[in-house]
C-alpha positions in Angstrom: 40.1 3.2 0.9 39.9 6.5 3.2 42.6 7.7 5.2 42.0 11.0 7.8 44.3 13.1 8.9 44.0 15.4 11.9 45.5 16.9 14.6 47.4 19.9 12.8 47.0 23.4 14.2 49.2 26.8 15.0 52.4 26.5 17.0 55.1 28.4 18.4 58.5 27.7 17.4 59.8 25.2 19.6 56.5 23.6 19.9 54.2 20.2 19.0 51.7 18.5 17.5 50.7 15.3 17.0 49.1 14.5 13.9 46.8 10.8 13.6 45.6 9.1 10.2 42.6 6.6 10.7 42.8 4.4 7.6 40.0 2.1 6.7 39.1 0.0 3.6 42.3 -2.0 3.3 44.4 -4.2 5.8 45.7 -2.0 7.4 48.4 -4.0 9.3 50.2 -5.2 5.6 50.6 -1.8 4.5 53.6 0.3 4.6 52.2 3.6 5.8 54.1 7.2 5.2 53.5 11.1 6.1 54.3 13.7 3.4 54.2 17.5 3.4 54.0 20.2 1.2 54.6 23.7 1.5 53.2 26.9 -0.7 55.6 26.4 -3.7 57.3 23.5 -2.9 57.0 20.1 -4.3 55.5 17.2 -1.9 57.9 15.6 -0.2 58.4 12.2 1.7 58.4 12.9 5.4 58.3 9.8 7.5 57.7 5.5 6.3 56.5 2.8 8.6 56.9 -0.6 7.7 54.3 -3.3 8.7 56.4 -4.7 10.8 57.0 -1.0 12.2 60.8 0.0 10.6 60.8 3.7 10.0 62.6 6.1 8.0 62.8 9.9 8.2 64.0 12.9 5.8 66.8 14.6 6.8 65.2 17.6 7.7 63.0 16.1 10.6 65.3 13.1 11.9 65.3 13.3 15.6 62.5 15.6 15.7 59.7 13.8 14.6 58.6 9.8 15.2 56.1 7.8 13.1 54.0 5.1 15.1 51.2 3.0 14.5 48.6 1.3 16.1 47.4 -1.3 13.6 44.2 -2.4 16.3 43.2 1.5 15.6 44.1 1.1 12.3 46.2 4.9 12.7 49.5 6.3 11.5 50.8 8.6 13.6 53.5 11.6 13.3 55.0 13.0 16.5 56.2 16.2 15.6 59.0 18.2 18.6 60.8 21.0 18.3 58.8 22.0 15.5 60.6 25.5 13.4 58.7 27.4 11.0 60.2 26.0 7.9 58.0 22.8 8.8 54.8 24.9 8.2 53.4 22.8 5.5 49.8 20.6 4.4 50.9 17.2 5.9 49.2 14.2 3.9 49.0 10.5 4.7 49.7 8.3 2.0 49.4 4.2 2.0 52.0 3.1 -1.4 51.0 0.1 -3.5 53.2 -2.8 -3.0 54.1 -2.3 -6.7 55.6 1.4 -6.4 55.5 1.9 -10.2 51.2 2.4 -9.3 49.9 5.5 -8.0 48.3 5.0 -4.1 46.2 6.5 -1.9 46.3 10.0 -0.1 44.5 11.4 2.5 43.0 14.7 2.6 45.7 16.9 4.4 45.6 18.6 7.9 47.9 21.8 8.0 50.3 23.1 10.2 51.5 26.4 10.8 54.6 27.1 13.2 54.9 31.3 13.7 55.9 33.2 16.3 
C-alpha cells in the first residue's frame, strides 16, 4: 500500500490549498479514506472521512471550510482547504483505516502547510 500526499505549501491567511493523495496497492474504491493533521506539539487529529460511497465528515474546527472528495478512477483523496487561518498550519497526512478499526492502517507520508502572514 502507498498513499502520496501533495499539494501543501505557504499561504496567507484567508487563503487555499488543495491537497491530493494518490493511493495505490489496495481497492481503492472500498476504502473509507480520511485527512489528519498534526501540529508542533499537538496530538494527530482526525480532519476529514470519506466513505466509499462518498459520505463525509469534518472536525469542528474546519466544517465549512474544507471539502474532502475523491476520484476513485484516479484512485485520489482530495482536501479542499478555504479560508484557511494560521491555527491550521499543521503536517497533513492521508490515512486509509482497516475495516476492523481495532488494527492499525496505513499513512501516507505528510505534505505541510503553513498559513502566516
Amino acid at each position: 500500500v502507498q498513499l502520496q500526499a501533495s499539494g501543501g505549501g505557504s499561504v496567507q491567511p484567508g487563503g487555499s490549498l488543495r491537497l491530493s493523495c494518490a493511493a495505490s496497492g489496495f481497492i481503492f474504491k472500498y476504502n473509507t479514506m480520511e485527512w489528519y493533521r498534526q501540529a508542533p506539539g499537538n496530538q494527530r487529529e482526525l480532519v476529514a472521512s470519506i466513505t466509499s460511497g462518498g459520505s463525509s465528515n469534518y472536525a469542528d474546527s474546519v466544517n465549512g471550510r474544507f471539502t474532502i472528495s475523491r476520484d476513485n478512477a484516479r484512485r485520489t483523496v482530495y482536501l479542499q482547504m478555504n479560508n484557511l487561518q494560521p491555527e491550521d498550519t499543521a503536517v497533513y497526512y492521508c490515512y486509509r483505516p482497516q475495516s476492523d478499526r481495532a488494527l492499525i492502517g496505513n499513512w501516507g507520508r505528510g505534505t505541510l502547510v503553513t498559513v502566516s502572514s
